[in-house]
N, C-alpha and C positions, 0 to 999 in steps of 0.2 A: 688632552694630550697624555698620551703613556708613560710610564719610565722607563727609561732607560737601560737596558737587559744586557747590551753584549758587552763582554767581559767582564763580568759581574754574577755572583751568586746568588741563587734563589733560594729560600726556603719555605716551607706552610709548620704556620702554626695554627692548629686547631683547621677552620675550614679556611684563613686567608693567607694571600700567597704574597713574602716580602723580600725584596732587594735590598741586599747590603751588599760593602766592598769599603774600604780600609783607602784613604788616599792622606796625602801628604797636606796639610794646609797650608794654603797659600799667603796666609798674612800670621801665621806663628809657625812656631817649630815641630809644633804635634802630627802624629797622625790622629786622625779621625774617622772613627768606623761612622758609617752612613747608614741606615736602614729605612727605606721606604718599604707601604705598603704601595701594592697593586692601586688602590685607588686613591692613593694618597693621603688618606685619613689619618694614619702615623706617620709622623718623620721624624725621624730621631738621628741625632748628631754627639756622640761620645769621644771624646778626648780621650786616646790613648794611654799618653806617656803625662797625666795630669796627676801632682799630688793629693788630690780631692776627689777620688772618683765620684763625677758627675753627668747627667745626661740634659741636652738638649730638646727641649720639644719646641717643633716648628710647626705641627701640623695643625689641621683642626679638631683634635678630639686627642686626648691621653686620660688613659685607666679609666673610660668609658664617660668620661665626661667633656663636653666643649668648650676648647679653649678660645682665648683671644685673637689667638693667629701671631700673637707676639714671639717671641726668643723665650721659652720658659726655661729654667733652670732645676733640676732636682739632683739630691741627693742619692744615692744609690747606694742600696741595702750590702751589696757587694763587692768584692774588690776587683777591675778586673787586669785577666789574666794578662803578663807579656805578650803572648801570642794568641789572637782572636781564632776561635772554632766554632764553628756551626754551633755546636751544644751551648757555647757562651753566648752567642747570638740571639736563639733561642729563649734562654734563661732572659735576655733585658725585655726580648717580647712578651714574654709571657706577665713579668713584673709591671711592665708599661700599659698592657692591655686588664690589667686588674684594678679591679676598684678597692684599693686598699691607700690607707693615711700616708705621703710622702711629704719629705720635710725639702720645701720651696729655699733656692739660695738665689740673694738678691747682690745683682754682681756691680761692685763700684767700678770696675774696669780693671783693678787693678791684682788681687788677690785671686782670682778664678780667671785662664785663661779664656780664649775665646768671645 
């Protein structure tokens, strides 16, 4: 099954081609930027308006390694901006698909949204 294309932004990073778009969630107050790869090997789910800037991964593989398939949690080297732009989009792809040390947050329910 494909993703999901219309009204939604594409970008490529490096040779792969990924879908993001910013929606509203449905069981908190946040927005949440969304970023699928084309074959769905990344998926990543970032929390906007969160005091912790942190990143979701759903997929099966982050920063070139296989995941669980579980809700992972990481920390993000950077802050991000009020208002999502392609270039900041970019920037989580390129840090998500890198094999470098990220520091894993383990969510009680209660202190990290989402």
């Amino acid at each position: 099954m494909s993703v999901k294309k219309k009204g939604r932004r594409k970008i490529s990073v490096g040779a792969t081609e990924y879908i993001w778009y910013v929606e509203m969630d449905y069981d908190s107050p946040y927005h949440i930027l969304h970023i699928v790869s084309v074959d769905k090997h990344l998926i990543l789910a970032c929390p906007i308006d969160s005091e912790t800037p942190y990143i979701i991964s759903k997929g099966k593989v982050f920063q070139n390694k296989n995941t669980n398939g579980i809700w992972n949690r990481y920390l993000l080297p950077f802050d991000i901006p009020e208002i999502v732009t392609p270039s900041f989009v970019a920037k989580v792809i390129t840090w998500a698909i890198q094999d470098i040390s990220t520091e894993s947050i383990v969510w009680n329910g209660n202190s990290i949204p989402i």
